[in-house]
C-alpha positions as CSV (number, residue, x, y, z in Angstrom):
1,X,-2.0,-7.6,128.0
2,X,-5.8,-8.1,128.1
3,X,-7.5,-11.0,126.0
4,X,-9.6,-9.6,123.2
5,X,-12.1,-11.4,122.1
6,X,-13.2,-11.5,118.5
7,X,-16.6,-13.0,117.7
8,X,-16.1,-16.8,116.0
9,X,-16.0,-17.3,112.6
10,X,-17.0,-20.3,110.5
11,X,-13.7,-22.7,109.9
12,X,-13.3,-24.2,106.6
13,X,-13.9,-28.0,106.9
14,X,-11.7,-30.3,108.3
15,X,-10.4,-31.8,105.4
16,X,-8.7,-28.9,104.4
17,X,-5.2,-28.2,106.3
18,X,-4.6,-25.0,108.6
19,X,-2.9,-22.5,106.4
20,X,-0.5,-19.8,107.6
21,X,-0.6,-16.3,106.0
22,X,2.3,-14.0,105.2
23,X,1.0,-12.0,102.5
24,X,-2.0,-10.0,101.0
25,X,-2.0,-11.8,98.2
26,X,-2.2,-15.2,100.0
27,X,-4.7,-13.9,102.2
28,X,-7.1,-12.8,99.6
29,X,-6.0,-16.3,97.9
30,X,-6.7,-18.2,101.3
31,X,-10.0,-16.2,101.8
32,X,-11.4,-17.7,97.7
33,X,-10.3,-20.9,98.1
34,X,-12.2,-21.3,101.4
35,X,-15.6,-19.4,99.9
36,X,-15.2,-16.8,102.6
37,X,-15.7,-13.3,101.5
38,X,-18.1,-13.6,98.8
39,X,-19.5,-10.1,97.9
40,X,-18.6,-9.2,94.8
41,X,-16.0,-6.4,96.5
42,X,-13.7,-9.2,98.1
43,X,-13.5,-10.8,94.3
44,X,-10.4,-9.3,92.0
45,X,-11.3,-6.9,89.3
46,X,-10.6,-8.4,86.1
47,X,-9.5,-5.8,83.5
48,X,-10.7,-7.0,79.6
49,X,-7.8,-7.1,77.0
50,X,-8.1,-4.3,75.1
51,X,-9.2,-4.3,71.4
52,X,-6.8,-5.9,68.8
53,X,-8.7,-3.1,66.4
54,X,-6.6,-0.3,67.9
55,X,-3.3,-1.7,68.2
56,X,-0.7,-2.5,65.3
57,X,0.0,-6.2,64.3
58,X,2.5,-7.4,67.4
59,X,3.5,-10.7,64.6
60,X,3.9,-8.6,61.0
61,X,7.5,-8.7,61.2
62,X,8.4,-6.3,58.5
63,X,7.1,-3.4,60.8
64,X,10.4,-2.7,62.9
65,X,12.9,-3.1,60.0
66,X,10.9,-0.1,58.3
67,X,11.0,1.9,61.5
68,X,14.8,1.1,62.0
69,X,15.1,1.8,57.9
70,X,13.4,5.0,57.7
71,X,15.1,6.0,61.5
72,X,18.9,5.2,59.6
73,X,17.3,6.9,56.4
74,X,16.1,10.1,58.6
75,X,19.3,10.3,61.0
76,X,21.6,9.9,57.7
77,X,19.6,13.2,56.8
78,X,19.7,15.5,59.3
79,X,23.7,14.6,60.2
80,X,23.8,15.8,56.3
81,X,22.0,19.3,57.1
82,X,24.0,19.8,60.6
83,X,27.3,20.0,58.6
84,X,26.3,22.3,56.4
85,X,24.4,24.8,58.6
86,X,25.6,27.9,58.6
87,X,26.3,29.1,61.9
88,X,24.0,32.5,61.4
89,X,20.9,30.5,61.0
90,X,21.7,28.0,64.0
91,X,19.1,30.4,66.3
92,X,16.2,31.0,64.1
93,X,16.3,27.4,63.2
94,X,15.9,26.0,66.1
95,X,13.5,28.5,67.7
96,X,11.5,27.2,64.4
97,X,12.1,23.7,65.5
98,X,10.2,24.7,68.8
99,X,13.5,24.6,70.4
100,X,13.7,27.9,72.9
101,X,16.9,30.4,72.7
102,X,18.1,29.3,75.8
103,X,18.0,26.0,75.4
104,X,20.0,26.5,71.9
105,X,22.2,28.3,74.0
106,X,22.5,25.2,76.2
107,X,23.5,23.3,73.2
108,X,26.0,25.4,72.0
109,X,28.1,25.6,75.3
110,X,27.8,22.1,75.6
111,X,29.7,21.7,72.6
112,X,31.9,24.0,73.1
113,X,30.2,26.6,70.6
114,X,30.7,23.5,67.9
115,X,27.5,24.3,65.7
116,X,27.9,21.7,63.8
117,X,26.9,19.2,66.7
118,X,24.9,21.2,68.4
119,X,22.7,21.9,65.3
120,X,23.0,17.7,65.3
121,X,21.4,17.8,68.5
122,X,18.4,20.1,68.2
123,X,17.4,18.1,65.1
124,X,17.7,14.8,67.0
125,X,15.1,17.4,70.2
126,X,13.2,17.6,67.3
127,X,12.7,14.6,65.8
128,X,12.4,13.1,69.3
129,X,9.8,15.4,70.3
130,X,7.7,15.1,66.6
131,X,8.4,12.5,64.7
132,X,10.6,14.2,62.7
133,X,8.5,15.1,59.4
134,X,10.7,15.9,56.7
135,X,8.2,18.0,54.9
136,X,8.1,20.1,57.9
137,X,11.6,20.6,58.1
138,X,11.8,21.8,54.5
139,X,9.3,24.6,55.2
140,X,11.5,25.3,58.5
141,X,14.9,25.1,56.7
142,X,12.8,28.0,53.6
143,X,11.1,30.0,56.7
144,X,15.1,30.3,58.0
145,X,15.7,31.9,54.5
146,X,18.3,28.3,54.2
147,X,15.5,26.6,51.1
148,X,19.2,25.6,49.8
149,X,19.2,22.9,52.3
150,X,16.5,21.1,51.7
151,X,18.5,19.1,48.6
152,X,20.3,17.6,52.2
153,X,16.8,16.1,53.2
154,X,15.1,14.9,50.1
């Protein structure tokens, strides 16, 4: 193999003990501790924290319990409407909850043409999907010609 030779570089001082790299990260580590590489594109990019403004309180810690609540509150709701769905009104229901045929289809055969639960499980799509508005729903459950319903959600 032929000798290369590389033009010499400037070694740290003396007082400083001859480190052996592995790793990127201890390279670049080596390189700052050692002043070598000194432009600013050899330097780490440091990303600001964003704005507390934006985000909710991380420490108020009556935010999750409403969540969970509301989420009991909600799913205690629509298991209510699934079981008394009639079957007729599982299709147009669900292609109102932006739920395709097919896929309604799906959910029928997966339970075994149970509507019941399968009803269960395009409301859980749906609330997964939006948020699961219950004022919505109401004007889904009256647009499906079921307005009866709606006493299951309020």
């Amino acid at each position: 193999m032929d000798d290369v030779h590389y033009p010499r570089r400037a070694l740290p001082s003396s007082d400083h003990r001859q480190q052996h790299v592995r790793y990127t990260d201890t390279v670049h580590q080596f390189s700052q501790t050692h002043g070598e590489g000194s432009s600013s594109q050899s330097r780490p990019y440091k990303r600001q924290a964003p704005s507390s403004q934006s985000r909710a309180p991380q420490d108020d810690p009556e935010i999750p319990e409403k969540r969970s609540k509301n989420n009991l509150e909600s799913d205690g709701k629509l298991d209510k409407l699934s079981k008394h769905m009639p079957p007729g009104t599982y299709t147009r229901l669900c292609t109102l909850l932006g739920i395709g045929y097919n896929e309604a289809i799906g959910f029928l055969a997966k339970f075994n043409m149970d509507y019941q639960r399968a009803m269960r499980d395009c409301l859980a799509q749906w609330k997964t999907r939006t948020g699961g508005n219950m004022d919505e729903l109401e004007k889904f459950l009256q647009d499906a010609e079921v307005a009866d319903l709606v006493k299951y959600i309020k």
